[in-house]
Kinemage of the C-alpha trace (Angstrom):
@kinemage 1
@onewidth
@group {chain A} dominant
@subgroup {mainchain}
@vectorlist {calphas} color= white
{ca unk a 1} P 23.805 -24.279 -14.899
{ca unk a 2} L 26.419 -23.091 -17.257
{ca unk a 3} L 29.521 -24.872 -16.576
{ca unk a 4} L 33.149 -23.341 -15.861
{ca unk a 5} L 36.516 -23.582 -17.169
{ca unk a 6} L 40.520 -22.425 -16.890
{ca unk a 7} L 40.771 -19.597 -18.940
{ca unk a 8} L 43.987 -20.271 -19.920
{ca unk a 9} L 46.628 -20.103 -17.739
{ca unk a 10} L 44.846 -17.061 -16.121
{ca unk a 11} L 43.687 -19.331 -13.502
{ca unk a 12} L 40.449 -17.702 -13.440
{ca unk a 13} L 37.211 -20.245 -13.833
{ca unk a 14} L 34.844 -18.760 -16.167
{ca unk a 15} L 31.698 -19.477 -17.553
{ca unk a 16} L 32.135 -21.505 -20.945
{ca unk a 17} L 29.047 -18.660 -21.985
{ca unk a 18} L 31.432 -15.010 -21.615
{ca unk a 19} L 28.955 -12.420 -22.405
{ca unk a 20} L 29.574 -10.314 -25.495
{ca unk a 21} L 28.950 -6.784 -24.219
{ca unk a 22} L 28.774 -5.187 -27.588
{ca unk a 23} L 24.986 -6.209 -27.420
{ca unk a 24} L 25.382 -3.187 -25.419
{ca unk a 25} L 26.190 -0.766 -27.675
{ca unk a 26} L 23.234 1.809 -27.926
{ca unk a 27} L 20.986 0.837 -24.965
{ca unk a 28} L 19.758 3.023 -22.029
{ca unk a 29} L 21.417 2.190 -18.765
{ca unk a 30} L 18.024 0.956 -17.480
{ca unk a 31} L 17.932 -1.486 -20.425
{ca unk a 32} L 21.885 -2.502 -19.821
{ca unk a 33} L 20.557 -2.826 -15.454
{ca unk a 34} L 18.531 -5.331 -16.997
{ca unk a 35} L 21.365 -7.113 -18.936
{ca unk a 36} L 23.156 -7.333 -15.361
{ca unk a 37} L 20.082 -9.113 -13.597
{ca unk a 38} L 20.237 -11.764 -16.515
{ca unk a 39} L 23.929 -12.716 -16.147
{ca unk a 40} L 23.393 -13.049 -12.719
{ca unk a 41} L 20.741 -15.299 -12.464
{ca unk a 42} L 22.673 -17.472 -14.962
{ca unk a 43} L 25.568 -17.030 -13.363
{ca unk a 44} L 28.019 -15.129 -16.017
{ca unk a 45} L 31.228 -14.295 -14.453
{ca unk a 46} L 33.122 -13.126 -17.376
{ca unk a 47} L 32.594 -9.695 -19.479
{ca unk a 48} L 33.697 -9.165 -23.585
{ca unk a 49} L 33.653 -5.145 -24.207
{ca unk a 50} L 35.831 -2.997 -26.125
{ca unk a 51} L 36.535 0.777 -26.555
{ca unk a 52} L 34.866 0.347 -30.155
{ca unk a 53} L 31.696 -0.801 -28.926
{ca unk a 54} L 29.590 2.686 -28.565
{ca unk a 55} L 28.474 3.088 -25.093
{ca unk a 56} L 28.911 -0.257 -23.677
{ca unk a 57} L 31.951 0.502 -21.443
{ca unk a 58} L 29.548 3.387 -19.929
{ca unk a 59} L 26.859 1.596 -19.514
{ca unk a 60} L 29.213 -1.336 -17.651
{ca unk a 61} L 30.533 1.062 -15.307
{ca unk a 62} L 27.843 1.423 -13.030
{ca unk a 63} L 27.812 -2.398 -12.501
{ca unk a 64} L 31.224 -2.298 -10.558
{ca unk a 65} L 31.046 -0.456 -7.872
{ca unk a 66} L 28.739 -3.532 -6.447
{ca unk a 67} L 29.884 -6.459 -8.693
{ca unk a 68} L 33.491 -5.852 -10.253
{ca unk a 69} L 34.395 -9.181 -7.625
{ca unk a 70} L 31.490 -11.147 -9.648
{ca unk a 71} L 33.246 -10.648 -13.248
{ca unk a 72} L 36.333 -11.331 -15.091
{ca unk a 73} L 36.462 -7.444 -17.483
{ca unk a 74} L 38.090 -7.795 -20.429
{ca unk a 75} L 38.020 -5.070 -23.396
{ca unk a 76} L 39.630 -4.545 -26.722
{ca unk a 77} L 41.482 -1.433 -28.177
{ca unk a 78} L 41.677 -0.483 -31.968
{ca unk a 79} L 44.181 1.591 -31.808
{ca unk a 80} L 47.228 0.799 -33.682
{ca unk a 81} L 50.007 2.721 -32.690
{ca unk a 82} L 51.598 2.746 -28.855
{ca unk a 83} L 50.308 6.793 -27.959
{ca unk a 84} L 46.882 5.988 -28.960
{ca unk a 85} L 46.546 2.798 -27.371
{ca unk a 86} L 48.274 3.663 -24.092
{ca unk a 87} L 44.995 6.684 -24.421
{ca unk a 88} L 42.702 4.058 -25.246
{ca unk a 89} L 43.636 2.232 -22.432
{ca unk a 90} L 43.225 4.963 -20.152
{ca unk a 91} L 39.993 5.877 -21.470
{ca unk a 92} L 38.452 2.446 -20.919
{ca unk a 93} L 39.254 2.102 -17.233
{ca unk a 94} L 37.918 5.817 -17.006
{ca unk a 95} L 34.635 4.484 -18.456
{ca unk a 96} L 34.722 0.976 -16.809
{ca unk a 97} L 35.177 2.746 -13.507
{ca unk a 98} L 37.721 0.419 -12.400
{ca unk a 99} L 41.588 0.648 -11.500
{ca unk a 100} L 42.294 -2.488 -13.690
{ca unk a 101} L 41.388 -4.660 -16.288
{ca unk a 102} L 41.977 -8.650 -15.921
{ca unk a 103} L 41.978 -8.651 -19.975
{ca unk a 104} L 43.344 -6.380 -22.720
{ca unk a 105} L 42.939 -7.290 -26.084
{ca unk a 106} L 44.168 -6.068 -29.527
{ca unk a 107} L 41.172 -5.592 -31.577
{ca unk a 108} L 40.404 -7.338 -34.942
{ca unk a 109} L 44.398 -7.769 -35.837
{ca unk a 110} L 44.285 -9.501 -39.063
{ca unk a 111} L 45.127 -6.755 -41.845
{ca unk a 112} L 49.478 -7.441 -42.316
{ca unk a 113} L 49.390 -4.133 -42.670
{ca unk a 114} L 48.299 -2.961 -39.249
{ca unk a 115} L 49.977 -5.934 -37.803
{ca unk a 116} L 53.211 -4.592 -38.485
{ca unk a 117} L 52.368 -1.346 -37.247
{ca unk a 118} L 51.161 -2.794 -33.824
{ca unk a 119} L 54.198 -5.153 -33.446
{ca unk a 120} L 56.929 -2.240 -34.644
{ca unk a 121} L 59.009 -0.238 -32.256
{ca unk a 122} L 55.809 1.967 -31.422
{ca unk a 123} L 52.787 0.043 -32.008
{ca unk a 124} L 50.443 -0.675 -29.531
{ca unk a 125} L 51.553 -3.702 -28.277
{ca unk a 126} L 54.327 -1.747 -26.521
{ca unk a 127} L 51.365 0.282 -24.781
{ca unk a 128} L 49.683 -2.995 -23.502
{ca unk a 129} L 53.040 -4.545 -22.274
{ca unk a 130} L 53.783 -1.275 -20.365
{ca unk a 131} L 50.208 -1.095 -18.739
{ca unk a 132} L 50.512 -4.878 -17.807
{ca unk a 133} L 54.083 -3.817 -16.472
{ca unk a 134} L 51.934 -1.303 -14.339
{ca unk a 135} L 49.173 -2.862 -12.938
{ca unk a 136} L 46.391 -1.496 -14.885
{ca unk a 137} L 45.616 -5.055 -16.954
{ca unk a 138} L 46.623 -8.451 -15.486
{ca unk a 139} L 46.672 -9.897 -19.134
{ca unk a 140} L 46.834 -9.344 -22.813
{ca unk a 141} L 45.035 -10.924 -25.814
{ca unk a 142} L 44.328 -10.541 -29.711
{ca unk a 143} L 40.938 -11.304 -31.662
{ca unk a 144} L 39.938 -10.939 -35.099
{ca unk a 145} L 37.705 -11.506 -37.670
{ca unk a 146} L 37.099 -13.197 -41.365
{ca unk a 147} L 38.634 -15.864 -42.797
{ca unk a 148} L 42.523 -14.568 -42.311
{ca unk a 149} L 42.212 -14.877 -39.186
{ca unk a 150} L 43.336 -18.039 -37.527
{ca unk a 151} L 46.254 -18.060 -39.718
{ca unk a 152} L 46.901 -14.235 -38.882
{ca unk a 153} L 46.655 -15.535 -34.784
{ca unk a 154} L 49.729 -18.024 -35.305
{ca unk a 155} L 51.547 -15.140 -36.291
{ca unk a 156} L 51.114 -13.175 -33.783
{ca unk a 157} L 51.679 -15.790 -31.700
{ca unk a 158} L 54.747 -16.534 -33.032
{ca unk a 159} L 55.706 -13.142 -31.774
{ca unk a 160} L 54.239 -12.507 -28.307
{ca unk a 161} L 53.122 -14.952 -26.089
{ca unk a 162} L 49.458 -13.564 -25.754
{ca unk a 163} L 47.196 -14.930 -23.038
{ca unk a 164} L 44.094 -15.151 -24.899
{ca unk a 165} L 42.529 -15.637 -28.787
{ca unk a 166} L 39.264 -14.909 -30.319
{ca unk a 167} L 38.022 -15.486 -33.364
{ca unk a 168} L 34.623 -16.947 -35.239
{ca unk a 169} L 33.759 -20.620 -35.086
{ca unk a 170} L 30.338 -21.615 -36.589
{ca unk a 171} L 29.144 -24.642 -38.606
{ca unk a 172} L 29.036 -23.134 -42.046
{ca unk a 173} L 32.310 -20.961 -41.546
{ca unk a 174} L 34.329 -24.139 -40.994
{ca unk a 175} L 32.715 -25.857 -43.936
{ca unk a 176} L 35.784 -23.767 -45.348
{ca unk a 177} L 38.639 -26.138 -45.720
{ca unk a 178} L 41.315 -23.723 -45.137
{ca unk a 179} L 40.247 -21.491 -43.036
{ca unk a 180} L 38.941 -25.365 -40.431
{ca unk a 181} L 42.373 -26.466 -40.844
{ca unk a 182} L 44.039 -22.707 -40.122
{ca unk a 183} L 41.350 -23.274 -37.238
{ca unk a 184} L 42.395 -26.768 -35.996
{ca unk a 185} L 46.039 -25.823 -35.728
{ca unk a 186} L 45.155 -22.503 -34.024
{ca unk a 187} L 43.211 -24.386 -31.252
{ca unk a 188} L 45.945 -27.138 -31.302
{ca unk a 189} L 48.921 -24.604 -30.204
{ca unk a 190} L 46.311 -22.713 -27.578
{ca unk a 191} L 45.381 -25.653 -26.365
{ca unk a 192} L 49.179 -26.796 -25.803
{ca unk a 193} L 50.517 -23.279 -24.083
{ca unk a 194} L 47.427 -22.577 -22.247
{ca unk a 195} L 46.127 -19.819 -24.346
{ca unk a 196} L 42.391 -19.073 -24.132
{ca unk a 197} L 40.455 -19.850 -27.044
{ca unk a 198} L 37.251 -17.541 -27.143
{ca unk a 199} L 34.947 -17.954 -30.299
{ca unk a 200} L 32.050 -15.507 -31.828
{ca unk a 201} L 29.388 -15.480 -33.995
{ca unk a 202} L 27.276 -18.334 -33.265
{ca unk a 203} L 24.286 -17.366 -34.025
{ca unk a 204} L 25.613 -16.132 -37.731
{ca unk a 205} L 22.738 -17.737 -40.148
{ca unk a 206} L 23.589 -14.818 -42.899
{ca unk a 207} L 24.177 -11.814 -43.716
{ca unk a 208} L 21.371 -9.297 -43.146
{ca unk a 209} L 21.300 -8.862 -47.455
{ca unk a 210} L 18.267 -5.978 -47.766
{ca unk a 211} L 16.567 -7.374 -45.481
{ca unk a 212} L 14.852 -5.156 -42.333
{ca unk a 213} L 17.555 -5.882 -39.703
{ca unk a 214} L 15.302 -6.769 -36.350
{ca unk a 215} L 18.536 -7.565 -34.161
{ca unk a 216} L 21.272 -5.523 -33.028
{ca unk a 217} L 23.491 -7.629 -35.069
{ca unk a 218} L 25.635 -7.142 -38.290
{ca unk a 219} L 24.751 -10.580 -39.617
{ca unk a 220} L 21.182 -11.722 -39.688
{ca unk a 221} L 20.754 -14.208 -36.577
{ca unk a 222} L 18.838 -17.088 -35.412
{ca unk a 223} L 15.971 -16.350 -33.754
{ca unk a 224} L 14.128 -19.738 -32.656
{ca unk a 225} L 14.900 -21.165 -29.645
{ca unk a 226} L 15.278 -24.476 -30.953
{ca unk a 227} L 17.993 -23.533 -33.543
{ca unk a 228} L 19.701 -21.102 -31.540
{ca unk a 229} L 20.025 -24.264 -29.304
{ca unk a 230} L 21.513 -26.410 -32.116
{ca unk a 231} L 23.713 -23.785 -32.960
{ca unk a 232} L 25.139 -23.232 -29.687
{ca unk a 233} L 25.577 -26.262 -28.467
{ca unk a 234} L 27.372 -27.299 -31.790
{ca unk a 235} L 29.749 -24.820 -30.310
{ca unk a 236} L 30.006 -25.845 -27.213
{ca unk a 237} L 30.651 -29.393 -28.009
{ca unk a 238} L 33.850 -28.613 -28.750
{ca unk a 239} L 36.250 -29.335 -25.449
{ca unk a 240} L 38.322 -26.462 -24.310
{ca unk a 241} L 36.386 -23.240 -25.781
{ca unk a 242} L 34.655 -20.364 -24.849
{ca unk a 243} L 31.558 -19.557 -26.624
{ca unk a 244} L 31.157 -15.487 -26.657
{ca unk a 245} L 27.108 -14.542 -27.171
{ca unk a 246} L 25.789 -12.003 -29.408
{ca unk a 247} L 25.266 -8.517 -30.069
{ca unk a 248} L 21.654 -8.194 -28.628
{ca unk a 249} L 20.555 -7.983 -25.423
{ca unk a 250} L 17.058 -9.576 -26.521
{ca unk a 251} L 19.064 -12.639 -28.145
{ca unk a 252} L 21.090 -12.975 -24.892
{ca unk a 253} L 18.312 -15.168 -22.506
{ca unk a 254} L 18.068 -17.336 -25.099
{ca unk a 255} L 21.684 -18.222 -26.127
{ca unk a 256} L 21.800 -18.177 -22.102
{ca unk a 257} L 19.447 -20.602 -21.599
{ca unk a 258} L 20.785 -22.767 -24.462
{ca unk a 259} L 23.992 -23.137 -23.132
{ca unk a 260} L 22.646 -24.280 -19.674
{ca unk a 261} L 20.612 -26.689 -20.915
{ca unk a 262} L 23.883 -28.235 -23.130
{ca unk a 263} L 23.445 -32.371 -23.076
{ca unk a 264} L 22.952 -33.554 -26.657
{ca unk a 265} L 25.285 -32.684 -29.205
{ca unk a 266} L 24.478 -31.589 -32.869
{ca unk a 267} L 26.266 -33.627 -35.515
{ca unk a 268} L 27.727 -32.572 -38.045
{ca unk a 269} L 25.055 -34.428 -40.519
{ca unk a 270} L 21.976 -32.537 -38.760
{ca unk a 271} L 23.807 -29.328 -38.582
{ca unk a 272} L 24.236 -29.445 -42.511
{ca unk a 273} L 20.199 -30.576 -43.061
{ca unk a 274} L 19.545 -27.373 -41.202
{ca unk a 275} L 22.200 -25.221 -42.908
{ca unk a 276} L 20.366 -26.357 -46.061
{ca unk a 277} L 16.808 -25.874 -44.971
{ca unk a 278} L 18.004 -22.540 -43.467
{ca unk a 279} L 19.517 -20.992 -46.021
{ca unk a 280} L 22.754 -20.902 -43.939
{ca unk a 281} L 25.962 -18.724 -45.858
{ca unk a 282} L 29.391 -17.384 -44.799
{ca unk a 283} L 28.813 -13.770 -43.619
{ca unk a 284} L 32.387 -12.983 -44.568
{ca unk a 285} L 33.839 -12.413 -47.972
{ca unk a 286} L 37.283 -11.860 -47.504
{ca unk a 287} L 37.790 -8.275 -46.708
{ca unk a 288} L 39.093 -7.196 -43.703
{ca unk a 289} L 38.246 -4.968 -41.527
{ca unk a 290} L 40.764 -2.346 -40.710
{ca unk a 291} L 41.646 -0.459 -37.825
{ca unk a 292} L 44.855 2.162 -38.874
């Protein structure tokens, strides 16, 4: 069983696990039908898309006509300015097939540049507040990605009071003393206004390199069971979080059955023998990736 928690001050109970629907990117409907049958049997209640995330919205669609009561839908737009955004927004519940969205998220906001864009006069922030204002999404978050992250979250916070974070959290990206203390502080103020804290990219062991990538994944993965256990239940042992799975619907049972079989927790000790014997590295390097 995968336990449940308050995400945020939503009110809603979902599944520590929230399943990362960019694993369904480029698959046939059949293979995202699939998909479905494994979150249900485990339980998932909570959906992670975004209009950036090829066909995934489409292939979600279908689900709801039969299950949108099962799942908390959240997605993500890139757009940066309030026109495109409000069209973004109306695009995605076109695709999703649904007349509202319980989540609406700013996607990868971490460039100051397009920060100040979204926040201005007519950024896209203005386009979520006016679609929450209408009824079409209940609430509104921001995620990111890289190391500027957590530090570019408190500043956004600072700003609006967003319902929702996400950002990465794995063993050998907080091995990085700033960017575990930006981190800590992040969690510290979620954790005090009831913000939910959603994390990614678990499963990062490195980046792919020129190696044959095998995974639907931008980063090269774990594959064995065993460490893909270690790694998310390193995760998981941290109180209060959301762990968001991967970019592959073949990785997905097994981070699935990880997480509902959480009872021992890594420490910190075993998780660097393994980073070590793994050849574990950072799969950022301080760019960011922008959305204009």
């Amino acid at each position: 069983m995968i336990i449940k928690q308050k995400f945020g001050n939503t009110g809603h109970l979902s599944t520590r696990t929230i399943f990362g629907a960019a694993a369904l990117s480029n698959v046939t409907q059949a293979e995202a039908d699939q998909t479905l049958k494994v979150l249900l049997k485990y339980g998932i209640n909570h959906i992670d898309t975004a209009a950036g995330y090829g066909e995934s919205e489409l292939r979600i669609g279908p689900w709801m006509d039969k299950h949108r009561s099962n799942f908390f839908l959240a997605t993500k737009v890139f757009r940066r300015t309030y026109k495109d955004a409000r069209k973004q927004i109306e695009q995605s519940l076109e695709r999703l097939q649904v007349s509202s969205i319980d989540l609406i998220q700013l996607h990868n906001l971490t460039d100051p540049r397009s920060w100040d864009k979204v926040m201005g006069e007519n950024g896209a922030l203005k386009a979520l507040v006016e679609a929450h204002e209408q009824g079409l999404v209940k609430y509104i978050g921001v995620t990111g990605h890289g190391f500027a992250v957590a530090e570019m979250h408190m500043s956004s916070l600072e700003r609006f009071e967003f319902d929702s974070v996400l950002l990465p959290y794995n063993y050998v990206m907080m091995q990085n003393p700033k960017y575990a203390t930006d981190f800590d502080s992040l969690l510290k103020i979620c954790q005090d206004r009831g913000i939910a804290f959603q994390t990614i990219k678990s499963l990062a062991r490195r980046p792919w390199g020129k190696k044959e990538r095998k995974w639907n994944t931008w980063y090269e993965p774990f594959e064995d069971q065993t460490d893909i256990d270690r790694a998310v239940h390193w995760v998981l042992k941290r109180e209060g979080i959301f762990l968001n799975t991967s970019s592959d619907i073949h990785l997905l049972p097994k981070i699935l059955d990880a997480a509902s079989r959480f009872e021992i927790e890594p420490t910190d000790e075993e998780m660097q023998e393994k980073a070590t014997q793994l050849g574990m590295k950072p799969i950022f390097d301080g760019r960011t990736l922008l959305f204009e």
